[in-house]
Backbone and ligand atoms as CSV (ligand in chain L), in Angstrom:
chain,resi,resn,atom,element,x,y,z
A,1,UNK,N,N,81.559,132.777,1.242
A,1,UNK,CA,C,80.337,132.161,0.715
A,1,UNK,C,C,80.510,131.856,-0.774
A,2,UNK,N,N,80.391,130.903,-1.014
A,2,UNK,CA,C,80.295,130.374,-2.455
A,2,UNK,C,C,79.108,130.910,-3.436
A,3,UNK,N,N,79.547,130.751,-4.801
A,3,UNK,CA,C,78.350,131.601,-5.604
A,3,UNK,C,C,76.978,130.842,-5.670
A,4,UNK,N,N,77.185,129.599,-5.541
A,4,UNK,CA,C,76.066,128.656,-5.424
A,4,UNK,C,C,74.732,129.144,-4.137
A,5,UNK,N,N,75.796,129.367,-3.210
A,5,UNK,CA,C,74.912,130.209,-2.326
A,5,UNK,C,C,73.986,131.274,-2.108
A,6,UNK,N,N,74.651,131.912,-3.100
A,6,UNK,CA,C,74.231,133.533,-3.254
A,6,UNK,C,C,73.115,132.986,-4.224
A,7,UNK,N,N,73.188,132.325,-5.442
A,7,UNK,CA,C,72.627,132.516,-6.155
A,7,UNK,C,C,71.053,131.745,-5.493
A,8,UNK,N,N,70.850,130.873,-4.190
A,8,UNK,CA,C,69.823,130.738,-3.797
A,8,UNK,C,C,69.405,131.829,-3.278
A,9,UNK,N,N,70.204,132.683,-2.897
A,9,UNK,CA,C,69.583,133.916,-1.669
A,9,UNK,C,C,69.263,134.695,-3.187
A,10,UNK,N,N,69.506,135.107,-3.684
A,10,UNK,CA,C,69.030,135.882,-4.710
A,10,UNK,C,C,67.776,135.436,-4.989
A,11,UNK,N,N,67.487,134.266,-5.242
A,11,UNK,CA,C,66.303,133.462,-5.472
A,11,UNK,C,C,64.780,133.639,-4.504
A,12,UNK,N,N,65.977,133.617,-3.182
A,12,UNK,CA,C,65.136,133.992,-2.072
A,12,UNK,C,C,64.488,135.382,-2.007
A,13,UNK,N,N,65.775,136.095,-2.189
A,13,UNK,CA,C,64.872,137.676,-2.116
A,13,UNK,C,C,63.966,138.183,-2.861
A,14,UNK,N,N,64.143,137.627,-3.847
A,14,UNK,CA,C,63.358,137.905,-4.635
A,14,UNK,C,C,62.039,137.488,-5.071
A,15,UNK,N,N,62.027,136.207,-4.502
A,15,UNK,CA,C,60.693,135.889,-4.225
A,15,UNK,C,C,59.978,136.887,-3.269
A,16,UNK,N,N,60.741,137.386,-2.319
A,16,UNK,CA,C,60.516,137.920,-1.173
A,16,UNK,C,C,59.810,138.902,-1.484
A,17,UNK,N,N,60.329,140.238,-2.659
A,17,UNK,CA,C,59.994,141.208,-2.833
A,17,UNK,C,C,58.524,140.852,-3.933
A,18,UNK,N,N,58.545,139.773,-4.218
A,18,UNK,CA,C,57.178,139.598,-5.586
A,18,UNK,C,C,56.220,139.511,-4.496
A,19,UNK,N,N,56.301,138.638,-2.861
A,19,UNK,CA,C,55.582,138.879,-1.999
A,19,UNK,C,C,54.688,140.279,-2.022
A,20,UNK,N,N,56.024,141.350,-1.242
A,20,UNK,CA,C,55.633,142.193,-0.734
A,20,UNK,C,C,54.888,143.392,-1.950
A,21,UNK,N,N,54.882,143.066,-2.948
A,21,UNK,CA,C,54.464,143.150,-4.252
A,21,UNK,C,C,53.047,142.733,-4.554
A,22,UNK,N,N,52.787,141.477,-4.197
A,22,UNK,CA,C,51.368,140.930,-4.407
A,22,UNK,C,C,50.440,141.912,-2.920
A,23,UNK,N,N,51.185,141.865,-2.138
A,23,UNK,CA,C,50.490,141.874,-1.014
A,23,UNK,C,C,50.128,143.649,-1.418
A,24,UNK,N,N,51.057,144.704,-1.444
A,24,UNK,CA,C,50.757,145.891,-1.887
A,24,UNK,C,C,49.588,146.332,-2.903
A,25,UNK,N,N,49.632,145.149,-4.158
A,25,UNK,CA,C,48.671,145.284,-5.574
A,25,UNK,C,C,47.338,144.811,-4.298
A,26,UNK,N,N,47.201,143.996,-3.610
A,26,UNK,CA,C,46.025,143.942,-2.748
A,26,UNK,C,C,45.412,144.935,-2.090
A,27,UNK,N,N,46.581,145.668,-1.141
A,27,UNK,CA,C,46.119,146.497,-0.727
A,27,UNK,C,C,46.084,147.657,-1.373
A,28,UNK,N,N,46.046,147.830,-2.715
A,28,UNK,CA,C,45.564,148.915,-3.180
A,28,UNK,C,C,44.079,148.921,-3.485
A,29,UNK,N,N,43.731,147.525,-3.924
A,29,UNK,CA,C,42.269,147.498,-4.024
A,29,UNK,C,C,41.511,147.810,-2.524
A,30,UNK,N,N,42.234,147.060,-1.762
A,30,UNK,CA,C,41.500,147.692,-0.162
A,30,UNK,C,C,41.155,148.559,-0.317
A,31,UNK,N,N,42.180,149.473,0.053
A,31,UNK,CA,C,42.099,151.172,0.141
A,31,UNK,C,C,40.617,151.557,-0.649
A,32,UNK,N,N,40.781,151.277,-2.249
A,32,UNK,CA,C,39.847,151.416,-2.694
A,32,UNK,C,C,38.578,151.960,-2.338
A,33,UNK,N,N,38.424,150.473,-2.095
A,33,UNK,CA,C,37.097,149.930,-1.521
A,33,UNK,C,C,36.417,150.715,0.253
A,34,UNK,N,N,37.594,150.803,0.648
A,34,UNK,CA,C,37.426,151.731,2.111
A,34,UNK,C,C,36.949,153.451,1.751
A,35,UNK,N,N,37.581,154.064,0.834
A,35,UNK,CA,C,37.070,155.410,0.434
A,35,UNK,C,C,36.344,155.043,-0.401
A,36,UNK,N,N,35.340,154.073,-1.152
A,36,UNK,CA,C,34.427,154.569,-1.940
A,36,UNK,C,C,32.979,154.371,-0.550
A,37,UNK,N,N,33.051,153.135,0.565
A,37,UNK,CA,C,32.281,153.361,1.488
A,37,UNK,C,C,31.972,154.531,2.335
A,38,UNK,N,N,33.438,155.085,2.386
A,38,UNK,CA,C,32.967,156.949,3.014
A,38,UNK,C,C,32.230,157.463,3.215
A,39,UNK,N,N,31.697,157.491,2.329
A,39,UNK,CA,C,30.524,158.424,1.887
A,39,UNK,C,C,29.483,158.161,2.591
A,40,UNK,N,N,29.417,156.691,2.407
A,40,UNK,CA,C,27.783,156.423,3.089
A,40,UNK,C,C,27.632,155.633,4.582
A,41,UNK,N,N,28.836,155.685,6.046
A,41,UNK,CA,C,28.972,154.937,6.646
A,41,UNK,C,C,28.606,156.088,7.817
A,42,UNK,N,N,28.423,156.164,8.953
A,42,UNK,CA,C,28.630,157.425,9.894
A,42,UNK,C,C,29.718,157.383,10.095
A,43,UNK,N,N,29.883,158.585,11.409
A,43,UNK,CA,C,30.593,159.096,11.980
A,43,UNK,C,C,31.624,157.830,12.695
A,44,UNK,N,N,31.441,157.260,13.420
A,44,UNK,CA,C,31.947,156.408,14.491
A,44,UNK,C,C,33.110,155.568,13.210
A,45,UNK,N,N,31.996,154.568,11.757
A,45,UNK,CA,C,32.653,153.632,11.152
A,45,UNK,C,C,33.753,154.886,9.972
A,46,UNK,N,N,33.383,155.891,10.183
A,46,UNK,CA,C,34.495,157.067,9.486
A,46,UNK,C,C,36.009,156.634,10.415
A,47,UNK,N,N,35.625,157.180,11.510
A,47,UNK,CA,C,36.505,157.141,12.752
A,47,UNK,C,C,37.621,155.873,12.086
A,48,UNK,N,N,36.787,154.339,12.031
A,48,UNK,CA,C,37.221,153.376,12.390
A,48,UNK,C,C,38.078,153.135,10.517
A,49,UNK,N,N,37.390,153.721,9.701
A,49,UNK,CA,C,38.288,153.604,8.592
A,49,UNK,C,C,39.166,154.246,8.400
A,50,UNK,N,N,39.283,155.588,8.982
A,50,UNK,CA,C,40.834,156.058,9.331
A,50,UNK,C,C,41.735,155.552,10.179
A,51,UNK,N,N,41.036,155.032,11.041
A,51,UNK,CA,C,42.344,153.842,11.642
A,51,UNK,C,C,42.620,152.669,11.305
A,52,UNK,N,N,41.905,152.352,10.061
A,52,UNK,CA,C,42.492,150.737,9.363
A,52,UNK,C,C,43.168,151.380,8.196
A,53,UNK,N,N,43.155,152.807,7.516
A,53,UNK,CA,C,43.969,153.211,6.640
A,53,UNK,C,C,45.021,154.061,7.119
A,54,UNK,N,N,45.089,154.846,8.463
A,54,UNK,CA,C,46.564,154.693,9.185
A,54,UNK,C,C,47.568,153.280,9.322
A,55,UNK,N,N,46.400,152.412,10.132
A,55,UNK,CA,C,47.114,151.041,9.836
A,55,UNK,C,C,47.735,150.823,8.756
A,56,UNK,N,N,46.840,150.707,7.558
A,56,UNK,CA,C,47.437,150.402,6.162
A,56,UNK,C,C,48.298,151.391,5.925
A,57,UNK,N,N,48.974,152.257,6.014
A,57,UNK,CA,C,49.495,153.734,6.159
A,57,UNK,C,C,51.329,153.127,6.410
A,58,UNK,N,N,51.173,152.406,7.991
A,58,UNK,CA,C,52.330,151.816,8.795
A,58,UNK,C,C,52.174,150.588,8.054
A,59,UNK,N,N,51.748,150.063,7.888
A,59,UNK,CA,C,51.933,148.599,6.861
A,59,UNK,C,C,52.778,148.855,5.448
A,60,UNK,N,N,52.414,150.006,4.709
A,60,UNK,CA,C,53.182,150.582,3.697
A,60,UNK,C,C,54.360,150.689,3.332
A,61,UNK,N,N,54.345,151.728,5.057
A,61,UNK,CA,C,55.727,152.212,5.135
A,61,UNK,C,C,56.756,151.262,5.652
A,62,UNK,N,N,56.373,149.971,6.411
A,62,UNK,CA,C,57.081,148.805,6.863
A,62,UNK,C,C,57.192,148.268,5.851
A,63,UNK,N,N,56.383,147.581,4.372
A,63,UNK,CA,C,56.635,147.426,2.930
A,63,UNK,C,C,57.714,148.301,2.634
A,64,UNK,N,N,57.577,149.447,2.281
A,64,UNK,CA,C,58.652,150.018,1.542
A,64,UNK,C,C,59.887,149.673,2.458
A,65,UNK,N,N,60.391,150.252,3.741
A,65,UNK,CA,C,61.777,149.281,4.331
A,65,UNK,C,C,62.013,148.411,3.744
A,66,UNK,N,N,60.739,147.454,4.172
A,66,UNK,CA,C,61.680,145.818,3.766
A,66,UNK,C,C,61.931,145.722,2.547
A,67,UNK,N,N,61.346,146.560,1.638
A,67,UNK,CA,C,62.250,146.431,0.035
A,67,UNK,C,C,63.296,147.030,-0.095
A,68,UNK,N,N,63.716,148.406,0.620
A,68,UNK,CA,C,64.573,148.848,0.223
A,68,UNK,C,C,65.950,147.901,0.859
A,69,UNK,N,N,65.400,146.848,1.901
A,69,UNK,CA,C,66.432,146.625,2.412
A,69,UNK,C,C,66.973,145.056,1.619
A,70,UNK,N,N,66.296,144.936,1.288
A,70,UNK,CA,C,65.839,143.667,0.091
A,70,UNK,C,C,66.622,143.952,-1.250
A,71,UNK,N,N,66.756,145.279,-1.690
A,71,UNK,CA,C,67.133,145.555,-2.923
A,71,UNK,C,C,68.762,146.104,-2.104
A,72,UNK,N,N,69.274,146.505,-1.193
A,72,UNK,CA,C,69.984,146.819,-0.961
A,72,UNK,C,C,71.164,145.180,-0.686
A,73,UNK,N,N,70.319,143.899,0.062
A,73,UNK,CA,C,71.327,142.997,0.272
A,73,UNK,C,C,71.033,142.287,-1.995
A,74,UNK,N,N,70.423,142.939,-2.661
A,74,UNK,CA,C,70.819,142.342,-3.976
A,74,UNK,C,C,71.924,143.116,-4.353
A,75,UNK,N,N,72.131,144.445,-3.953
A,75,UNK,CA,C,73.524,144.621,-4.570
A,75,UNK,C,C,74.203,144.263,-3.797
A,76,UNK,N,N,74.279,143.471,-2.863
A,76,UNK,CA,C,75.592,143.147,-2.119
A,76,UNK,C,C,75.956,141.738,-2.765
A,77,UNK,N,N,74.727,141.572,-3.161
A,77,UNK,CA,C,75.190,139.955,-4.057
A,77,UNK,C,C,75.873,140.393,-5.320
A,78,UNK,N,N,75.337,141.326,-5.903
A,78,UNK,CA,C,75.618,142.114,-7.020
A,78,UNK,C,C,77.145,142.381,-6.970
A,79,UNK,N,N,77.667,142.746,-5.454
A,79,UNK,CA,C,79.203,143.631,-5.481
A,79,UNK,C,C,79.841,141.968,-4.722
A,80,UNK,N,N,78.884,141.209,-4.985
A,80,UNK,CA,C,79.830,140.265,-3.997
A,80,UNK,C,C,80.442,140.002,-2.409
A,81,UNK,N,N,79.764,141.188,-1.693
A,81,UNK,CA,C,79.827,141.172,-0.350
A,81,UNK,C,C,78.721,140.511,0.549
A,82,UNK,N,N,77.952,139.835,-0.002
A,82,UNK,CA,C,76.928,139.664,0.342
A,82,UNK,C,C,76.887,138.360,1.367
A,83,UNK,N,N,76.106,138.423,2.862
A,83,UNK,CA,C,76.602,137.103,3.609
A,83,UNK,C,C,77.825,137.049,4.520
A,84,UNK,N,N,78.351,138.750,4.443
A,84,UNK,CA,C,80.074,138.955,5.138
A,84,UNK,C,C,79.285,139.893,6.143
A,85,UNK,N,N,79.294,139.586,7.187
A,85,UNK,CA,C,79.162,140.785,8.705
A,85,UNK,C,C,79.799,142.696,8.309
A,86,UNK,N,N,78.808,143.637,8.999
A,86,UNK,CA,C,79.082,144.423,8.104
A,86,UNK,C,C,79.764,144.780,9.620
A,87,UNK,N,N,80.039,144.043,10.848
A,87,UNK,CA,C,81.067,144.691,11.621
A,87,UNK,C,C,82.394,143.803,11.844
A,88,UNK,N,N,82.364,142.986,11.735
A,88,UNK,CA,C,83.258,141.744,11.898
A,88,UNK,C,C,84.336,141.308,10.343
A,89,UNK,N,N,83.346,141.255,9.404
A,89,UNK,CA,C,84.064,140.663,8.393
A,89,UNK,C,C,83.972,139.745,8.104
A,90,UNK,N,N,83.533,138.744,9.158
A,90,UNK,CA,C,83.429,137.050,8.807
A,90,UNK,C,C,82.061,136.689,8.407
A,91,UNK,N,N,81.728,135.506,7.530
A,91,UNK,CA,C,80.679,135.154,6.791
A,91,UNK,C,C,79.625,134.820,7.966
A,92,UNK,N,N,78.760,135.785,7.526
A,92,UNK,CA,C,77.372,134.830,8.293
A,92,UNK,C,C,76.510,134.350,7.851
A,93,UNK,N,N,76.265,133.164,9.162
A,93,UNK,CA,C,75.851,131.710,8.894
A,93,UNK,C,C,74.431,131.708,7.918
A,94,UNK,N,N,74.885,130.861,7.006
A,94,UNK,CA,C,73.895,130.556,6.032
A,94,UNK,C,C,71.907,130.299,6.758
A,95,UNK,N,N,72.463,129.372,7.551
A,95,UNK,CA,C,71.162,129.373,8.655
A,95,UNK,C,C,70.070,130.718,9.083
A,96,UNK,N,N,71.331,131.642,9.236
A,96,UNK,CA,C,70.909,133.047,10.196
A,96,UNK,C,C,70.503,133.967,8.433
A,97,UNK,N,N,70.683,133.381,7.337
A,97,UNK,CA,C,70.490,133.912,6.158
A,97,UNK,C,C,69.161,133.635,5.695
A,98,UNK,N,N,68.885,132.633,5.974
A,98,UNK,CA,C,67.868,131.646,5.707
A,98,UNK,C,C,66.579,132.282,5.638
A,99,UNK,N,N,66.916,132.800,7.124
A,99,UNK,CA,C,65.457,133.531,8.678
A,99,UNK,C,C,65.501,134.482,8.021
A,100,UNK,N,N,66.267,135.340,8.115
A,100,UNK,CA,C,66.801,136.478,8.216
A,100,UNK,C,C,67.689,137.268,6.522
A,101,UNK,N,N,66.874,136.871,5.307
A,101,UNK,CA,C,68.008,137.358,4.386
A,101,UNK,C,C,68.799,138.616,3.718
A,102,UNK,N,N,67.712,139.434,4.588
A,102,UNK,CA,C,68.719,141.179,4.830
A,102,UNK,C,C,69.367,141.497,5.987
A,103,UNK,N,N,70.127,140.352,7.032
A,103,UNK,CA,C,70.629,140.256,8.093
A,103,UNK,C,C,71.684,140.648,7.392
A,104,UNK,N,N,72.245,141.589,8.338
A,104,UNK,CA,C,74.133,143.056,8.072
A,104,UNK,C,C,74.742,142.272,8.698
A,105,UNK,N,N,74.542,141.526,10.397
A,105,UNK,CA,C,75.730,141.418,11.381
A,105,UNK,C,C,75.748,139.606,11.370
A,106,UNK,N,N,76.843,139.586,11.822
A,106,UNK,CA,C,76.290,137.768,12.162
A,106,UNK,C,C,76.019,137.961,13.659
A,107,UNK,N,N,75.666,136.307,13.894
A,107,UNK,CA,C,75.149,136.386,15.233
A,107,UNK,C,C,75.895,136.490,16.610
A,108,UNK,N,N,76.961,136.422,16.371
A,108,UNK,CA,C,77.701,137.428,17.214
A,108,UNK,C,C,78.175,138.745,17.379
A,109,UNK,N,N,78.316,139.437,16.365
A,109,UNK,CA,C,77.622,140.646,16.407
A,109,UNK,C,C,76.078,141.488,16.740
A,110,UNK,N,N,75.617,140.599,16.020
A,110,UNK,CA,C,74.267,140.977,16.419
A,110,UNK,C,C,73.960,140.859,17.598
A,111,UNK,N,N,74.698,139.959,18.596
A,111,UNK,CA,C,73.973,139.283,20.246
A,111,UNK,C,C,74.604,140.484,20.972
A,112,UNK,N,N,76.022,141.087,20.342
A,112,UNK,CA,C,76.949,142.283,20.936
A,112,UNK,C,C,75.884,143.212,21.474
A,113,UNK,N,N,75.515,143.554,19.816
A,113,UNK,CA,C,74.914,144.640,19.700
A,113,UNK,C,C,73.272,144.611,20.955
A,114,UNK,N,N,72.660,143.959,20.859
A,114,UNK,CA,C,71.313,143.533,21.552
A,114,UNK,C,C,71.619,143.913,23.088
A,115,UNK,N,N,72.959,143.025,23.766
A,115,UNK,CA,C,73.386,143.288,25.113
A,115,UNK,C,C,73.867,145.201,25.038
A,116,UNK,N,N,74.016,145.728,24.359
A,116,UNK,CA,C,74.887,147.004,24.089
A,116,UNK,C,C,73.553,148.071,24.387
A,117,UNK,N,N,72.506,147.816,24.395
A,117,UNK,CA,C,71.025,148.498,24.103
A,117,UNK,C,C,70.521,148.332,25.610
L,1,ZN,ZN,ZN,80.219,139.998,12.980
């Protein structure tokens, strides 16, 4: 992969992570706003705000992954491996980078792996 390349995917991820960034600074005001109603909602809409802040809970924790995995393919741009199959060796396809820009395997690896399960 050429550096020209990388240096869009860098571009990319990183937009990626200011995403998952805006979207977090949001849901902090949520949250907020859900425990200061507490207090004054019954029993049943109690119920129902612990299960939109479990939700938000698994939404979090699916945020934090996708950054760590986000900051993990920047050092691969960083070390220069970045875009190389982490079972094969051979470059994967810019396309499958595109969708996908913390994709490890190319798509033949990856299709291996899927039939292997
Ligand atoms: Zn491969």
């Amino acid at each position: 992969m050429n550096a020209h390349n990388s240096l869009d995917f860098k571009a990319l991820i990183e937009a990626r992570k200011r995403e998952i960034s805006d979207t977090r600074a949001r849901f902090s005001r949520d949250t907020g706003a859900v425990e200061l109603d507490q207090s004054k909602v019954g029993r049943l809409s109690r119920m129902d705000a612990m299960q939109i802040q479990e939700m938000n809970l698994e939404a979090e924790r699916r945020r934090n992954r996708e950054l760590a995995a986000l900051d993990h393919a920047l050092n691969r741009i960083e070390n220069q491996n970045y875009g190389i199959c982490s079972e094969c060796d051979e470059d994967i396809n810019p396309k499958r980078l595109e969708v996908d820009p913390v994709a490890l395997l190319c798509i033949n690896c990856a299709s291996k792996l899927e039939q292997s399960w």
